[in-house]
C-alpha positions as a printed NumPy array, in Angstrom:
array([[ 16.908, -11.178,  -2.205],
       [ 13.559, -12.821,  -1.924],
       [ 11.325, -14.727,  -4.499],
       [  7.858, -13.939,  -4.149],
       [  5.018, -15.79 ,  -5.906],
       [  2.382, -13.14 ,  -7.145],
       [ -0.985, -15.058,  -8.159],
       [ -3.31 , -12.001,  -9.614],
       [ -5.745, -12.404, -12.699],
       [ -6.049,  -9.105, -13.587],
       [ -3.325,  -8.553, -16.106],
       [ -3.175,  -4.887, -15.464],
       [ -2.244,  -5.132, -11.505],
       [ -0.224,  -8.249, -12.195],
       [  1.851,  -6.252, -14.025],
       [  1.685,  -3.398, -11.334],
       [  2.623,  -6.147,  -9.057],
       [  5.602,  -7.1  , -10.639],
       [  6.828,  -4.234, -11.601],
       [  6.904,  -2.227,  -8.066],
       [  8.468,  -5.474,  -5.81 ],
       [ 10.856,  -6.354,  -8.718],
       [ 11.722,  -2.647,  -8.413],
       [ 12.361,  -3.718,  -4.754],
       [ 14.88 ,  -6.29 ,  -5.1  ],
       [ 12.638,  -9.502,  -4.985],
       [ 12.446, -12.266,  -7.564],
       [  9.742, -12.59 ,  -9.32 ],
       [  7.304, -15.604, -10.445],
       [  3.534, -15.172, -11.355],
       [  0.804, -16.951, -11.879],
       [ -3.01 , -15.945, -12.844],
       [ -5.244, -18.509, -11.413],
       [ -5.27 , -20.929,  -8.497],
       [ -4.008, -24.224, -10.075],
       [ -1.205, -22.625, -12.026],
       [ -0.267, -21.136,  -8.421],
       [ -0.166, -24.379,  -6.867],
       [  1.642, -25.78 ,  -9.747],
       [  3.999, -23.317,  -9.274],
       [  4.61 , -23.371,  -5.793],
       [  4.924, -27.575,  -6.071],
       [  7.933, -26.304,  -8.387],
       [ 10.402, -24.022,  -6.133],
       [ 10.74 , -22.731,  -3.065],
       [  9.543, -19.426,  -1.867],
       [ 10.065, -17.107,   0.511],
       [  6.247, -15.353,   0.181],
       [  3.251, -15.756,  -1.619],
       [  1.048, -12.372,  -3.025],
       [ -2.269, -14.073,  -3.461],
       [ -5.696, -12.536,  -4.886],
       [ -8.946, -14.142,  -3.263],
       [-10.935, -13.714,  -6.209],
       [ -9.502, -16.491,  -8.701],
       [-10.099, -18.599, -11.211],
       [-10.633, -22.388, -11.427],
       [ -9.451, -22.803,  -7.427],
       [-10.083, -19.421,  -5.614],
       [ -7.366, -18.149,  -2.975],
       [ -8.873, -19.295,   0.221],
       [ -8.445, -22.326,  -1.415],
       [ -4.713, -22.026,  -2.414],
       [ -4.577, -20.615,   0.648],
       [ -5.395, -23.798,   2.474],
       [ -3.628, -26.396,   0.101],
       [ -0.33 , -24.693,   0.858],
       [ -1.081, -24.362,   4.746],
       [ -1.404, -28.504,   4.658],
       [  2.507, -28.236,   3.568],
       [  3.898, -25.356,   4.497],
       [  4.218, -22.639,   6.951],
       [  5.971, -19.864,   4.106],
       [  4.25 , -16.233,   4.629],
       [  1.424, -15.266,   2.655],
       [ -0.201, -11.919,   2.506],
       [ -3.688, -12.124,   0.615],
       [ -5.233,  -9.411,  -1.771],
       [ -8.855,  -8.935,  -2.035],
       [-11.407,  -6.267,  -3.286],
       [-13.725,  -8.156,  -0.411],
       [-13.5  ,  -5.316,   2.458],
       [-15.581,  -6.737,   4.866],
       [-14.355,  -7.834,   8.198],
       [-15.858, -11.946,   7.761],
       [-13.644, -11.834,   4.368],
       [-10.457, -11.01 ,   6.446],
       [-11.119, -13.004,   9.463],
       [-11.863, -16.305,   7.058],
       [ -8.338, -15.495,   5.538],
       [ -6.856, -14.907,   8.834],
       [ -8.028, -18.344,   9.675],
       [ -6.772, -20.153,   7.511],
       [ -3.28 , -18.51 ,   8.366],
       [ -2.567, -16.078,   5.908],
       [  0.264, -13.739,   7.76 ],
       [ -1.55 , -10.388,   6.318],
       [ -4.678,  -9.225,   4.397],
       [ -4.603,  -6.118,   2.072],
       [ -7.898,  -4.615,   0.221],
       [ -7.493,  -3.006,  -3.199],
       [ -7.226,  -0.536,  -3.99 ],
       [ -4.003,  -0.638,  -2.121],
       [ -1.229,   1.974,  -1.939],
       [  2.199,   0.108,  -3.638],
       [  4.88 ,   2.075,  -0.359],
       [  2.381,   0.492,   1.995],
       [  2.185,  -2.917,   0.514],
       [  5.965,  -2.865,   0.219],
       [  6.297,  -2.243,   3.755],
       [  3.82 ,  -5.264,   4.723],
       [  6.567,  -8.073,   2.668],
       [  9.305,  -6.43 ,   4.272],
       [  7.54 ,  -6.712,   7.37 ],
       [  6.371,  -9.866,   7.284],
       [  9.643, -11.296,   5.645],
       [ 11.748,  -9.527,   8.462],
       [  9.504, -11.053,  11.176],
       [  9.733, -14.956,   9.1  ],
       [ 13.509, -14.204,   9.286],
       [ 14.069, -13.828,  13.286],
       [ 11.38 , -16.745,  13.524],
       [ 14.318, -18.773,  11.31 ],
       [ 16.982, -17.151,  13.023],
       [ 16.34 , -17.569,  16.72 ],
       [ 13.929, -20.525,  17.606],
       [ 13.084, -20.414,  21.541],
       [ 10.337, -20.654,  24.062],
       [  8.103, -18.937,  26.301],
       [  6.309, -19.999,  28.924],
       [  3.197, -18.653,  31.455],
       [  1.854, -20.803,  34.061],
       [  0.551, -24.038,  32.452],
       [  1.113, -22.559,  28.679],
       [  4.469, -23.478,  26.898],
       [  4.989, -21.046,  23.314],
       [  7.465, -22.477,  20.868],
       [  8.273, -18.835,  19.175],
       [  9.892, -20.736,  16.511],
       [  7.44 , -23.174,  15.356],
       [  4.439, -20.891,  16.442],
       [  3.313, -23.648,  18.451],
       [  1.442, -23.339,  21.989],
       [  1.326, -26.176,  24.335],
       [ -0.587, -26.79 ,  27.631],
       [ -1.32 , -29.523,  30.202],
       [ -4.012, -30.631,  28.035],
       [ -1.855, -30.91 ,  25.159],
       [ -1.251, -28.916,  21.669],
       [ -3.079, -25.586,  21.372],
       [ -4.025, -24.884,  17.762],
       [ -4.042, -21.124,  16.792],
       [ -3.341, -19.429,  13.947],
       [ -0.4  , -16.658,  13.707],
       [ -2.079, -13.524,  14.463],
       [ -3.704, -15.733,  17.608],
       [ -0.19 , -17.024,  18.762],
       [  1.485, -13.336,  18.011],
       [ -1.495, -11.782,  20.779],
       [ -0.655, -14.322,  23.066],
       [  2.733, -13.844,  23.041],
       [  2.953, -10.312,  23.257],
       [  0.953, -10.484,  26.19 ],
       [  2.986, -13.017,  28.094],
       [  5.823, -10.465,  27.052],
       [  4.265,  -7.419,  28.87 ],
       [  2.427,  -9.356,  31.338],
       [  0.887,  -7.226,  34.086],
       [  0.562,  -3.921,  31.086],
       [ -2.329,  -3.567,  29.998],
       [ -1.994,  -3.697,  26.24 ],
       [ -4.713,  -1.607,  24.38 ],
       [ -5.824,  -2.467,  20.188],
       [ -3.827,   0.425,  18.991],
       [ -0.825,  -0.84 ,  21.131],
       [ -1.419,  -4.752,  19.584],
       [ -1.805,  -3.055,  15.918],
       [  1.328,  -0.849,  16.076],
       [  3.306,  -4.445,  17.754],
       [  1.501,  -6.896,  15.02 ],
       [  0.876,  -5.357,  12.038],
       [  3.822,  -3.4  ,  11.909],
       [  2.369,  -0.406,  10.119],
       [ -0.603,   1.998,  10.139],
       [ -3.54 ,  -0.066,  10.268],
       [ -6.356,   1.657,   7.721],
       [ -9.347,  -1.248,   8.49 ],
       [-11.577,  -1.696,  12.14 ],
       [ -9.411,  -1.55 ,  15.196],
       [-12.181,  -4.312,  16.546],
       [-10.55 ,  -7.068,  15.099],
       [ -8.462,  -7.305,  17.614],
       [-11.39 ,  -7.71 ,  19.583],
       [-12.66 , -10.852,  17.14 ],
       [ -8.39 , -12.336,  17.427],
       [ -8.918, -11.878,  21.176],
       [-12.397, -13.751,  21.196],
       [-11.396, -16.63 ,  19.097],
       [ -7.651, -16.696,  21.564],
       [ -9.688, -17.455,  24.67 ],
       [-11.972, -19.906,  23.131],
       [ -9.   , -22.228,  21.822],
       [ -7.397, -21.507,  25.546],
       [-10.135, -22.859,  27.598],
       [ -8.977, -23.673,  31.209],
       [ -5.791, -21.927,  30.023],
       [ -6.761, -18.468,  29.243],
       [ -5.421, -16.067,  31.309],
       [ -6.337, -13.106,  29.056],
       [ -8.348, -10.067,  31.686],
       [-10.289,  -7.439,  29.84 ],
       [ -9.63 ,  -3.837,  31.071],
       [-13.283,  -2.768,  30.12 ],
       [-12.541,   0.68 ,  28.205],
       [ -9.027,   0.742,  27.938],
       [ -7.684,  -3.   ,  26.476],
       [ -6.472,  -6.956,  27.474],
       [ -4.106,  -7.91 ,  30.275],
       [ -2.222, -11.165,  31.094],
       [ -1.449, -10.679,  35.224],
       [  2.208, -10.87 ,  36.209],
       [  3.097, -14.502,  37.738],
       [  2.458, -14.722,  41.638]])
């Protein structure tokens, strides 16, 4: 059984909230603004945080980011912002998922027991992968290269990786969504695209990545 934080101001899908995952066999502790959420989470341990963008007093990106400084515990954010800057700037600063109301509760449920399923075999089985001069620590979601540390967030790392893992297949969005995001994605397949472009930045000399014009993104087998 899990304990999830939920931070939502609006009493009415707080309570939603609540009720459904409770329902679900979680723990439940809430909070309704952003400084009552960090007080919170400075109080206990959790295994997820629920957190609304659109906050009082400290809004979620910022939450967001004070609990990234200590901690790597999943969050999946909840926003009535739909466009794709507002997901990408939450995606940044390493939230695990992004969901935009109005949400359906079965699909929601599905992303925590995703997400929680995939922060379990992180716990469970630390190990490493590595690619020519690139070195991933699966555990720590770490990625290492002759030049040193590599610093991506986790959808970046999770591309990477499953690319290494199917190098020479060409791997096309749809195929990255269904692998990822573990469920049927409703928003723009292109940000896969935007995950890709920010990947090969941060890779530099290292970026093996080879765009199939058309079709999707390739990492080359290993002469």
């Amino acid at each position: 059984m899990s304990k999830i934080l939920i931070v939502e101001d609006d009493p009415s899908i707080q309570a939603l909230l609540h009720d459904f995952i409770k329902e679900a066999g979680h723990n439940i502790v809430l909070a309704a603004d952003g400084v009552e959420a960090l007080a919170k989470y400075s109080e206990q341990p959790f295994d997820l945080v629920l957190l609304d963008i659109m906050l009082p007093k400290i809004d979620g990106y910022g939450v967001c980011e004070v609990i990234r400084q200590k901690s790597d515990v999943p969050i999946i954010m909840l926003t009535a912002l739909d466009s794709e800057q507002s997901q990408i700037k939450g995606l940044d600063l390493q939230a695990d998922d992004y969901v935009t109301k109005p949400f359906s509760m079965p699909v929601l449920l599905r992303k925590i027991a995703a997400v929680l399923r995939r922060t379990a075999r992180q716990n469970e089985a630390p190990q490493t992968l590595s690619y020519k001069t690139l070195t991933l620590d699966l555990g720590a979601y770490r990625v290492y290269s002759e030049q040193g540390d590599i610093d991506l967030t986790p959808r970046e790392f999770e591309i990477l990786r499953e690319l290494i893992l199917h190098k020479g297949r060409i791997l096309t969005r749809q195929n990255l969504l269904q692998m990822l995001w573990k469920y049927e994605f409703l928003g723009d397949e292109r940000i896969v695209d935007t995950h890709i472009k920010n990947l090969r930045k941060k890779l530099g000399e290292a970026d093996y990545i080879e765009t199939i014009r058309g079709v999707g993104y390739r990492i080359d087998k290993e002469n």
